[in-house]
Backbone bond lengths (Angstrom), bond angles and torsions (degrees), N, CA, C in turn:
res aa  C-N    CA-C-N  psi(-1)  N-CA   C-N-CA  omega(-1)  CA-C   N-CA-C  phi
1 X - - - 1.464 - - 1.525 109.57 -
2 X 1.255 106.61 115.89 1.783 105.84 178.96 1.640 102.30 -91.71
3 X 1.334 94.10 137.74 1.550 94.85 -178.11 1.597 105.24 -107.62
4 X 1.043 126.25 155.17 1.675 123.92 -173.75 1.472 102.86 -137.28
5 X 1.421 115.73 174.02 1.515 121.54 -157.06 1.969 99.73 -167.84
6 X 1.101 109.20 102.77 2.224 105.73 173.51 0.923 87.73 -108.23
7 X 1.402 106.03 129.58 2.338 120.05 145.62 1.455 80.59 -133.20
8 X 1.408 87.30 174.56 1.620 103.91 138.14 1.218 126.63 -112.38
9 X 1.086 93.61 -171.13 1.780 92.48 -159.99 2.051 108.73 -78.19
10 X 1.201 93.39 161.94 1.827 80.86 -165.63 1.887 78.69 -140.40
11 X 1.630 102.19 156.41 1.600 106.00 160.03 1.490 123.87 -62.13
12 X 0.846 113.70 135.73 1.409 120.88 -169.42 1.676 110.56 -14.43
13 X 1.247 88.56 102.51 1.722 112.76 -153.35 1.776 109.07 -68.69
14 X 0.859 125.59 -139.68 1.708 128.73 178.04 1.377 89.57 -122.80
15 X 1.972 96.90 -177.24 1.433 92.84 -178.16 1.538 114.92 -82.25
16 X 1.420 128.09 -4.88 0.913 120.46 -168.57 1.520 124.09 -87.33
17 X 1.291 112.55 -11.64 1.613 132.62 140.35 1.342 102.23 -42.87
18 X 1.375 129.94 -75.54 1.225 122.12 176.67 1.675 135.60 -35.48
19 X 1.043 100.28 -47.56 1.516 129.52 165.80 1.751 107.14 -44.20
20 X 1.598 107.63 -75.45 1.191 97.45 165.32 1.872 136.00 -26.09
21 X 1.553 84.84 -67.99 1.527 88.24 168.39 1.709 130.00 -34.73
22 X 1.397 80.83 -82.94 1.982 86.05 154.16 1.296 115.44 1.83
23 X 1.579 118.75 -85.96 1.009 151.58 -134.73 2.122 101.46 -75.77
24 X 1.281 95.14 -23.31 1.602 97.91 -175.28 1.903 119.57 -124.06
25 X 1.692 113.19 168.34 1.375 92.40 -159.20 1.916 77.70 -100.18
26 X 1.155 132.24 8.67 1.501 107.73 -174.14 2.063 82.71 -158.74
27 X 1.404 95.38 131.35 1.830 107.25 178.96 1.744 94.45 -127.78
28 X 1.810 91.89 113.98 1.095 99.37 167.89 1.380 129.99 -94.17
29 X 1.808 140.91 136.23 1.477 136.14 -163.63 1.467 83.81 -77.44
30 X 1.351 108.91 152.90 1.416 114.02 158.12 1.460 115.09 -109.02
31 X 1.035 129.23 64.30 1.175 144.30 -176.58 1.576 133.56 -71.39
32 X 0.847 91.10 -32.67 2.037 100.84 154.47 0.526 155.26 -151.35
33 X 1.723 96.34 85.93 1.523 139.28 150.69 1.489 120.55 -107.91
34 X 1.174 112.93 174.28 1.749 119.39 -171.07 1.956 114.12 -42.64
35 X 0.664 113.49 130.33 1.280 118.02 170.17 1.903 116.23 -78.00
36 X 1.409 133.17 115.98 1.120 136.40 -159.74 1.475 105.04 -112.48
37 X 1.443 122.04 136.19 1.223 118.40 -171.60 1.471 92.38 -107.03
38 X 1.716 104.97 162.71 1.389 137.76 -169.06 1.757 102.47 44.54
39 X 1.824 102.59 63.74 1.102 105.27 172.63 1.174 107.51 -141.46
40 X 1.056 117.87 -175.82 1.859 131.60 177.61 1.476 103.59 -47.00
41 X 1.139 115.47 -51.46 1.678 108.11 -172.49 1.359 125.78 -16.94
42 X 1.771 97.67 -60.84 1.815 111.31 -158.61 1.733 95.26 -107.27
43 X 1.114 107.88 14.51 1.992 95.99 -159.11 1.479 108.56 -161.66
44 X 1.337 127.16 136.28 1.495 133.33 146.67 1.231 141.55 -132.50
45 X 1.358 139.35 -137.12 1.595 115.37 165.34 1.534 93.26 -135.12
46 X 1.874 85.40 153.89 1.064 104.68 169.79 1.909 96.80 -115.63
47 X 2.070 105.14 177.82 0.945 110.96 167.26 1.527 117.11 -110.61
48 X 1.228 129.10 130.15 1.177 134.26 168.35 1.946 114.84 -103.22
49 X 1.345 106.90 -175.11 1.736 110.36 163.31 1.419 106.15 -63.25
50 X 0.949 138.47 -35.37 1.331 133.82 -158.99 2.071 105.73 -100.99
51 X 1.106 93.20 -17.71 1.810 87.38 178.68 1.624 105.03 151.93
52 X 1.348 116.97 -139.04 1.195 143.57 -174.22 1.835 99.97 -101.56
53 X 1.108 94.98 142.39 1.584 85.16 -165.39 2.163 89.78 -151.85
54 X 1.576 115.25 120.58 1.733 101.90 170.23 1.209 126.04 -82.58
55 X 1.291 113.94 135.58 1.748 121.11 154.84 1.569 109.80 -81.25
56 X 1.505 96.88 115.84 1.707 95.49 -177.83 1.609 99.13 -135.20
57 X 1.590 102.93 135.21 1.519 113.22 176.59 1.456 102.28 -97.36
58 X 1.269 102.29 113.64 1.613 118.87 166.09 1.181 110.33 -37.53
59 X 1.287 132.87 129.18 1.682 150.06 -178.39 1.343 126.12 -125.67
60 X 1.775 106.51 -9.17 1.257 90.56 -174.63 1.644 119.77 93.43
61 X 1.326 124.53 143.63 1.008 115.19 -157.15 1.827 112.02 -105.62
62 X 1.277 113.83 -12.90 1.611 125.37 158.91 1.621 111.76 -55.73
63 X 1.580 85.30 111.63 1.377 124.34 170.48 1.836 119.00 -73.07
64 X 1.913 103.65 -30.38 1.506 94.87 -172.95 1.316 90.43 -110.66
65 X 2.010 98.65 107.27 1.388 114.22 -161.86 1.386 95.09 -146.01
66 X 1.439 140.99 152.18 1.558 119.48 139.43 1.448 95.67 -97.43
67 X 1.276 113.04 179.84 1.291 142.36 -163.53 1.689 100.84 -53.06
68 X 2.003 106.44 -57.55 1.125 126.14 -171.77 1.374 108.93 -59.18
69 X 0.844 124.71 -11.40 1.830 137.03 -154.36 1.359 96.80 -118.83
70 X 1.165 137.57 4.99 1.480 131.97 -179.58 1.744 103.44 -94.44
71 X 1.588 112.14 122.24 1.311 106.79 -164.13 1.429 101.91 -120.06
72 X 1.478 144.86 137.86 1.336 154.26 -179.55 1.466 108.30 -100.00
73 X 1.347 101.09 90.99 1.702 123.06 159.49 1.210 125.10 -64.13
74 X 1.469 116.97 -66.38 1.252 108.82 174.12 1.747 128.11 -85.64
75 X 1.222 104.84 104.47 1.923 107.25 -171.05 1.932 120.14 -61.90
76 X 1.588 103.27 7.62 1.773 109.29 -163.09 1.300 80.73 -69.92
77 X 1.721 149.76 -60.31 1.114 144.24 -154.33 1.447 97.56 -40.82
78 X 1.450 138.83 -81.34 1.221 147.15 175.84 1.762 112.07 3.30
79 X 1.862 101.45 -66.09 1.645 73.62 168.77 0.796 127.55 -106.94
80 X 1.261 127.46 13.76 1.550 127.62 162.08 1.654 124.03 -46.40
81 X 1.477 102.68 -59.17 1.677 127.72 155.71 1.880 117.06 -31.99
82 X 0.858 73.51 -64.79 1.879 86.72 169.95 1.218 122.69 -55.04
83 X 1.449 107.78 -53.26 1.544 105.57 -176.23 2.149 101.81 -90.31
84 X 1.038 138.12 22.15 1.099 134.54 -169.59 1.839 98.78 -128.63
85 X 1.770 93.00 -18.11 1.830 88.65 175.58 1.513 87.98 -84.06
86 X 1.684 117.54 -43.78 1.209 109.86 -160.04 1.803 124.68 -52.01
87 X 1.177 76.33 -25.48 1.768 95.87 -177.27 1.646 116.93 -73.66
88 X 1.596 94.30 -40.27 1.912 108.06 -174.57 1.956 97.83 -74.48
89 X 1.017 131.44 -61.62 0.879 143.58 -164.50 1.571 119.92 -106.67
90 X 1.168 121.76 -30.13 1.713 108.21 161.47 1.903 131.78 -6.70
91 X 0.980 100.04 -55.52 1.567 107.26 170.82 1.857 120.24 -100.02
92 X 1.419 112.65 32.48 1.375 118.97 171.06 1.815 89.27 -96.37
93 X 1.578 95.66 166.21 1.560 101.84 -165.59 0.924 113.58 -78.23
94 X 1.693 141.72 -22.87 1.567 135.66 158.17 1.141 125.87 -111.77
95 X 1.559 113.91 50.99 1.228 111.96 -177.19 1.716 117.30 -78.72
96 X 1.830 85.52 -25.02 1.363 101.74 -172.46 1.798 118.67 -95.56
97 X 1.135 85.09 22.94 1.683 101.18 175.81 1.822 100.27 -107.41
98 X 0.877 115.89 -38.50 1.302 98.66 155.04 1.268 124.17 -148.97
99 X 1.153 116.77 92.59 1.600 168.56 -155.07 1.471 97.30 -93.37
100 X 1.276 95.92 -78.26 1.809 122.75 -159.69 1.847 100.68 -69.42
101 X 0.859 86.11 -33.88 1.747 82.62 -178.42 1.680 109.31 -84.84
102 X 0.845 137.51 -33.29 1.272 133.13 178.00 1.302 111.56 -99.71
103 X 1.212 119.60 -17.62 1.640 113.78 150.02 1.547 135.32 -47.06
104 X 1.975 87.79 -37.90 1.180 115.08 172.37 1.461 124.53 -48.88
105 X 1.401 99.17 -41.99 1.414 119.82 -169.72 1.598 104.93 -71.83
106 X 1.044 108.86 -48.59 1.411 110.17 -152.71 1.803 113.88 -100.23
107 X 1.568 110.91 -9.53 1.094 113.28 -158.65 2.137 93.40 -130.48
108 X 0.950 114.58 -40.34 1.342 123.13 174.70 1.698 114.05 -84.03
109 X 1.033 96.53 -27.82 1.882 99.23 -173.33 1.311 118.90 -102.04
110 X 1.244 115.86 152.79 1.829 117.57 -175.89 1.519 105.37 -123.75
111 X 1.618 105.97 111.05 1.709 87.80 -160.54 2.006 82.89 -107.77
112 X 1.322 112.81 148.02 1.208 116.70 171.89 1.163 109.98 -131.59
113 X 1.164 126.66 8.75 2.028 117.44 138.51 1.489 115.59 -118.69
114 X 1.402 107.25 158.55 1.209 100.59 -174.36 1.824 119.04 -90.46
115 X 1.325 107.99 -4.68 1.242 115.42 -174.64 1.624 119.38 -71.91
116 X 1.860 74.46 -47.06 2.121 94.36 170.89 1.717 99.88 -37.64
117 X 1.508 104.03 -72.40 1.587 108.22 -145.32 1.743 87.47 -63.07
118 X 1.305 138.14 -50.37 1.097 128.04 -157.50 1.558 110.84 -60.93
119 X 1.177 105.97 -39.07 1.946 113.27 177.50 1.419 98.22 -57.90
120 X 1.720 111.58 -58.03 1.341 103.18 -159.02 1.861 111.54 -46.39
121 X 1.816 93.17 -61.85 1.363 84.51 176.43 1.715 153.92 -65.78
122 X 1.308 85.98 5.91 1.439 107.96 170.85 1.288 105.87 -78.25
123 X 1.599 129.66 -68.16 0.917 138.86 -172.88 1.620 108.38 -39.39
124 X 1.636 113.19 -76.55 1.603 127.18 142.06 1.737 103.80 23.73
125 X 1.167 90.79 -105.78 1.669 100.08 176.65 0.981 147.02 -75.57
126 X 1.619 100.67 3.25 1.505 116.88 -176.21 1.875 102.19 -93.56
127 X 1.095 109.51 -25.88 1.950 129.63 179.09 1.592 115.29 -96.48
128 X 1.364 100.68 -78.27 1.617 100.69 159.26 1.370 123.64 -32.76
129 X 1.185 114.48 -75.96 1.428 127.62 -161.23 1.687 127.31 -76.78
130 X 1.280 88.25 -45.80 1.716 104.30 170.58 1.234 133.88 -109.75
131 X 1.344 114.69 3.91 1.479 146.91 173.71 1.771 119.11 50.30
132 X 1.437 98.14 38.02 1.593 98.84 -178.91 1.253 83.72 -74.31
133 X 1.757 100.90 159.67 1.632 132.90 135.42 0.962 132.23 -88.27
134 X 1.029 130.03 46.29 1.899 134.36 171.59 1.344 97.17 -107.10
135 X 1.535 86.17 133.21 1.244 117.44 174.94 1.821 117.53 -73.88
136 X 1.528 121.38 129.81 1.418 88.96 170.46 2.092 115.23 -125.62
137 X 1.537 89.05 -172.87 1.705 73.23 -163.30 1.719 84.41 -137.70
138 X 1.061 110.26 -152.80 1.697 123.24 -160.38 1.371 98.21 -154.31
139 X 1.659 120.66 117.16 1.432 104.20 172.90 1.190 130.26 -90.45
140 X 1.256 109.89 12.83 1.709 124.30 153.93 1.414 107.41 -50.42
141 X 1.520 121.27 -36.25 1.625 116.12 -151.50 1.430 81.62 -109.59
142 X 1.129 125.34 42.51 1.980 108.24 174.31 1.844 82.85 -142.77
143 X 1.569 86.69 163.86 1.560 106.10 164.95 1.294 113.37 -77.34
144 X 1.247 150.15 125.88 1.088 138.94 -147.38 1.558 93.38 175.45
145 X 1.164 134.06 126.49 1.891 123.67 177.03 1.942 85.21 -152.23
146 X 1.393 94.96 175.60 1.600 113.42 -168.89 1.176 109.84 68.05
147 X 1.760 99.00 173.03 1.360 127.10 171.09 1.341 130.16 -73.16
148 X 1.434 130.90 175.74 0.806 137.41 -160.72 1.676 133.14 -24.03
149 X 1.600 127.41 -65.47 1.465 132.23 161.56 1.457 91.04 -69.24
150 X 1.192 123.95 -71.37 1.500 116.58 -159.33 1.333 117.45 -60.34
151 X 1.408 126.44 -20.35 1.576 108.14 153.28 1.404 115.49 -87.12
152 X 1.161 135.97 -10.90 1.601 123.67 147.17 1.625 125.02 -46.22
153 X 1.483 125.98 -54.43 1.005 121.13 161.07 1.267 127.67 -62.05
154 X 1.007 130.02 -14.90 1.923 145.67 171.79 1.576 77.33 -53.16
155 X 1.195 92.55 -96.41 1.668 114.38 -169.36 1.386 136.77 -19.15
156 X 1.395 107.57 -26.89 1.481 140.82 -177.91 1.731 106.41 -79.25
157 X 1.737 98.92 -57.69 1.252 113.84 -168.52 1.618 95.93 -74.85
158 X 1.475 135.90 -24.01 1.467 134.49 -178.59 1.758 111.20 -82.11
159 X 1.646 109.02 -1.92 1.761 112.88 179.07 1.427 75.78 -119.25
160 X 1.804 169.00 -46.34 1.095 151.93 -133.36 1.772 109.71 50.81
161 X 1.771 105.20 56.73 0.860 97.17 157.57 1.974 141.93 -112.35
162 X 0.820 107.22 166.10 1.685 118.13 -151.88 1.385 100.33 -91.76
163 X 1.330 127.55 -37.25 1.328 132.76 -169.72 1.566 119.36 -143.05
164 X 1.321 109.86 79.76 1.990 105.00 165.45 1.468 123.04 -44.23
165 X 1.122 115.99 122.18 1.758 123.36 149.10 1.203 115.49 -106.99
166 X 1.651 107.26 122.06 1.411 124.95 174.04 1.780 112.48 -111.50
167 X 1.187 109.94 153.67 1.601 107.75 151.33 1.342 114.23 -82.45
168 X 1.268 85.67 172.75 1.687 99.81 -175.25 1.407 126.49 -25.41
169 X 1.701 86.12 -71.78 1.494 102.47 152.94 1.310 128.95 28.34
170 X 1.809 93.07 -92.36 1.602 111.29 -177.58 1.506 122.78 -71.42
171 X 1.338 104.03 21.79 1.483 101.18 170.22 1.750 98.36 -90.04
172 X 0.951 145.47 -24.39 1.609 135.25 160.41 1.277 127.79 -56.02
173 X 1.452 110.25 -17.61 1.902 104.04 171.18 1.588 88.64 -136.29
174 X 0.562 148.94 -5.71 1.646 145.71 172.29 1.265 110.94 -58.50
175 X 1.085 141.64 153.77 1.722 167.11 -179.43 1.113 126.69 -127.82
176 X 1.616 134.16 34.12 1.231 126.65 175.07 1.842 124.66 8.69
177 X 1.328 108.34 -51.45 1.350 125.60 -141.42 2.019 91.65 -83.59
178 X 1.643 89.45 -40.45 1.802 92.52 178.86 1.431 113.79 -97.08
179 X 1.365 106.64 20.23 1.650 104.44 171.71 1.829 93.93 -107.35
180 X 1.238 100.16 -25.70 2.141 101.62 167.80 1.101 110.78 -49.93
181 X 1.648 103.93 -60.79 1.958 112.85 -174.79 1.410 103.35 -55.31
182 X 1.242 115.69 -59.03 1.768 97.03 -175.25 1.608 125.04 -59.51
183 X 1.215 107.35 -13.83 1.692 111.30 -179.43 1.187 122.22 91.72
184 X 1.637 109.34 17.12 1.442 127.18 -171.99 1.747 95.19 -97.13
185 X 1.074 131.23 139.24 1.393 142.96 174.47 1.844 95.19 -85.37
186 X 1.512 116.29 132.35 1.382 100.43 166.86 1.606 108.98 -128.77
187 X 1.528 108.25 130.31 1.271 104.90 -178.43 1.573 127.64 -115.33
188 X 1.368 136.44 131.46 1.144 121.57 -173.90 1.596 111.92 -92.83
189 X 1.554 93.94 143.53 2.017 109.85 -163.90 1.662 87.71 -81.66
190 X 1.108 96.66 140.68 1.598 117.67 159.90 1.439 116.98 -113.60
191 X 1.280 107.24 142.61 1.639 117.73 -158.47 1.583 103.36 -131.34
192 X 1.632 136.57 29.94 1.186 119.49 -123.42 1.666 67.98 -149.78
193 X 1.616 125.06 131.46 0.998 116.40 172.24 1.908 123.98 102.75
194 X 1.074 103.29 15.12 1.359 129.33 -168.87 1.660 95.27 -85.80
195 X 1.457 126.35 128.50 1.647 115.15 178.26 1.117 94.39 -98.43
196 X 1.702 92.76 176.37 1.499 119.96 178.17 1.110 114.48 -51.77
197 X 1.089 106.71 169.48 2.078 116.33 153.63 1.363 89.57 -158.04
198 X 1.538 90.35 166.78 1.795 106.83 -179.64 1.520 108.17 -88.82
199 X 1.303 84.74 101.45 1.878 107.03 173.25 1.665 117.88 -99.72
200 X 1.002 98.52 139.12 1.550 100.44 -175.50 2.035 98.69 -59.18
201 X 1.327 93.42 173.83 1.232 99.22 164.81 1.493 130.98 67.23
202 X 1.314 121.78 38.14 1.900 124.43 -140.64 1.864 76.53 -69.51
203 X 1.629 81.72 167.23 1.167 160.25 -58.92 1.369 116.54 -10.61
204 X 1.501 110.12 140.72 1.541 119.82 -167.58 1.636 104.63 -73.90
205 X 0.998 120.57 126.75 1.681 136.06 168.66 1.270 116.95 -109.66
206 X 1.489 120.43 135.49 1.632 132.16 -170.59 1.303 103.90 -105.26
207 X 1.290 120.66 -38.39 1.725 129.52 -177.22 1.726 117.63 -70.77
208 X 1.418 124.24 58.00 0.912 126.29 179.62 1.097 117.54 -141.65
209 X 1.602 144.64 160.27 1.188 150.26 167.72 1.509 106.03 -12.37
210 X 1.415 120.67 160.40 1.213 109.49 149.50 1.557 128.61 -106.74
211 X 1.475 102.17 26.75 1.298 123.69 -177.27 2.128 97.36 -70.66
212 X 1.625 91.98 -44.29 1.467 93.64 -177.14 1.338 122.92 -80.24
213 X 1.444 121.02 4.13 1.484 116.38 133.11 1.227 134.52 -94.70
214 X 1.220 118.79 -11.26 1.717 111.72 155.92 1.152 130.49 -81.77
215 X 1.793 119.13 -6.87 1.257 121.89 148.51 1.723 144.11 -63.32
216 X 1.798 87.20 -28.89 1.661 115.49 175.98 1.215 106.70 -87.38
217 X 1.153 133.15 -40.25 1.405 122.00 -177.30 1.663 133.18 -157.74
218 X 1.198 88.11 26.99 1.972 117.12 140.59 1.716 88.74 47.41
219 X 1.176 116.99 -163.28 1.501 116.81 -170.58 1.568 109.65 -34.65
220 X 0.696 152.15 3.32 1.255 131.46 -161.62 1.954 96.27 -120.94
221 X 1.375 106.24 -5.00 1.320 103.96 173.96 1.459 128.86 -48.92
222 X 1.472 122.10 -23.45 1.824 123.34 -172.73 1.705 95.03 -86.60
223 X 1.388 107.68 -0.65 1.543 101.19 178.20 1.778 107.65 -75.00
224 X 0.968 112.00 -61.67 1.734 139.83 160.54 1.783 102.62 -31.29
225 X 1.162 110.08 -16.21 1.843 103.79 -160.48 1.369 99.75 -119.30
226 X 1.483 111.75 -67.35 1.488 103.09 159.59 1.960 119.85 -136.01
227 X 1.383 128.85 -22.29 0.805 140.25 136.44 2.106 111.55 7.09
228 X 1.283 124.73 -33.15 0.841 126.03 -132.68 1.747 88.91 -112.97
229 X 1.413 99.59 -40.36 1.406 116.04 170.21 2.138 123.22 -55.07
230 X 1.384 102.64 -20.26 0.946 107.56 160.54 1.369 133.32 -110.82
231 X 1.548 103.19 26.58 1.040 95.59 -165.42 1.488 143.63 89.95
232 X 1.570 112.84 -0.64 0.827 147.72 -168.29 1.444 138.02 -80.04
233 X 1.637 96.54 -22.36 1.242 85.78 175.75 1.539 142.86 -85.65
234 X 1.083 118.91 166.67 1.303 124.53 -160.71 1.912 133.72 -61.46
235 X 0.949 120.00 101.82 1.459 114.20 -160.85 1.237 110.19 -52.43
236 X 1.958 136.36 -20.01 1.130 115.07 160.93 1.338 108.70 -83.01
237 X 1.585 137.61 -51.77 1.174 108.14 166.85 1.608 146.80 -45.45
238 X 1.239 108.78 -22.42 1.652 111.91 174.24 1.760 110.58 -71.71
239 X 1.637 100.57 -22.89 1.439 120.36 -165.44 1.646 83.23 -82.99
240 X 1.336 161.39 -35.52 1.599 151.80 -132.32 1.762 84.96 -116.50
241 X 1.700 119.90 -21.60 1.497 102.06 -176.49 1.674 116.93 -90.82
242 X 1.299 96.43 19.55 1.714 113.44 -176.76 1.330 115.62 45.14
């Protein structure tokens, strides 16, 4: 049974992006379609003393864009980002475990689309860090034509997959009934049930980067994401949420 997974790509998303991934043997980018402003794409939250606070990469104000087509001119965001994680999170316990690599990103590199850096870093932490095996693909590079459901099922039928996972989401244009006829199983992701960890700043917040769980608790983060569901999680991490 091949399981499959479409978003598009978002800035270093929460964990429950991650989760998704997890969850399938092939995650497709959805990459060209419209590009939406004051959305996940270019921006997410971080936590500071004062609350929830966004990192947003300037894009420009053209709307007739796809995602792939979104190009980063001005590079000042880069260290701004850097020095504002450095500041939020600097003294969490693995920040400095990977330090050098996301320094890398943001302070050594010149990214001029936004899709690149967002894939890359998905990929990044989705392999490295959390050690899924899903494979991913680009639905630019598949046969895939139409709108909305009907280029989802294109897309499905161009990987031969057996089983869709959607978020919630897709219960507003989705069709249960014509994902039966095609022979596609469709299942909706649940995100509901995710534990704590020791996050700076209480009250505990789930809607944030997932940068701010790989800062709090460094390998042991896929415990917190799904890890946790089996039982899994970690006796020093369960031990750091007091």
């Amino acid at each position: 049974m091949k399981r499959v997974a479409i978003n598009q790509s978002n800035y270093i998303p929460w964990k429950g992006y991650f989760d998704l991934i997890h969850d399938v043997d092939a995650f497709i980018f959805y990459d060209d379609v419209q590009f939406t402003k004051n959305d996940w794409r270019n921006r997410n939250k971080v936590k500071g003393p004062k609350g929830l606070q966004w990192l947003s990469i300037p894009v420009g104000t053209d709307l007739n864009r796809l995602i792939r087509d979104v190009s980063l001119d001005d590079p000042r965001w880069q260290q701004k980002h850097w020095k504002t994680l450095s500041h939020l999170y600097g003294k969490a316990p693995f920040f400095g475990a990977y330090r050098s690599v996301f320094e890398d990103v943001y302070l050594n590199r010149k990214w001029r689309n936004l899709s690149s850096l967002n894939q890359f870093l998905i990929e990044t932490i989705a392999v490295q860090y959390l050690g899924v095996q899903t494979s991913f693909l680009q639905s630019s590079d598949l046969s895939g034509t139409g709108k909305g459901q009907d280029r989802v099922l294109n897309l499905l039928k161009a990987v031969k997959a057996d089983v869709y996972i959607s978020g919630p989401a897709g219960k507003a244009y989705l069709d249960p009934a014509r994902f039966q006829k095609e022979g596609i199983e469709l299942i909706w992701k649940d995100y509901s049930g995710y534990p704590e960890y020791a996050q700076f700043h209480p009250p505990f917040e789930h809607a944030v980067t997932i940068l701010d769980l790989l800062f709090h608790t460094g390998p042991d983060a896929s415990s917190y994401i799904w890890g946790w569901r089996a039982g899994k999680l970690q006796p020093r991490a369960a031990a750091a949420r007091g």
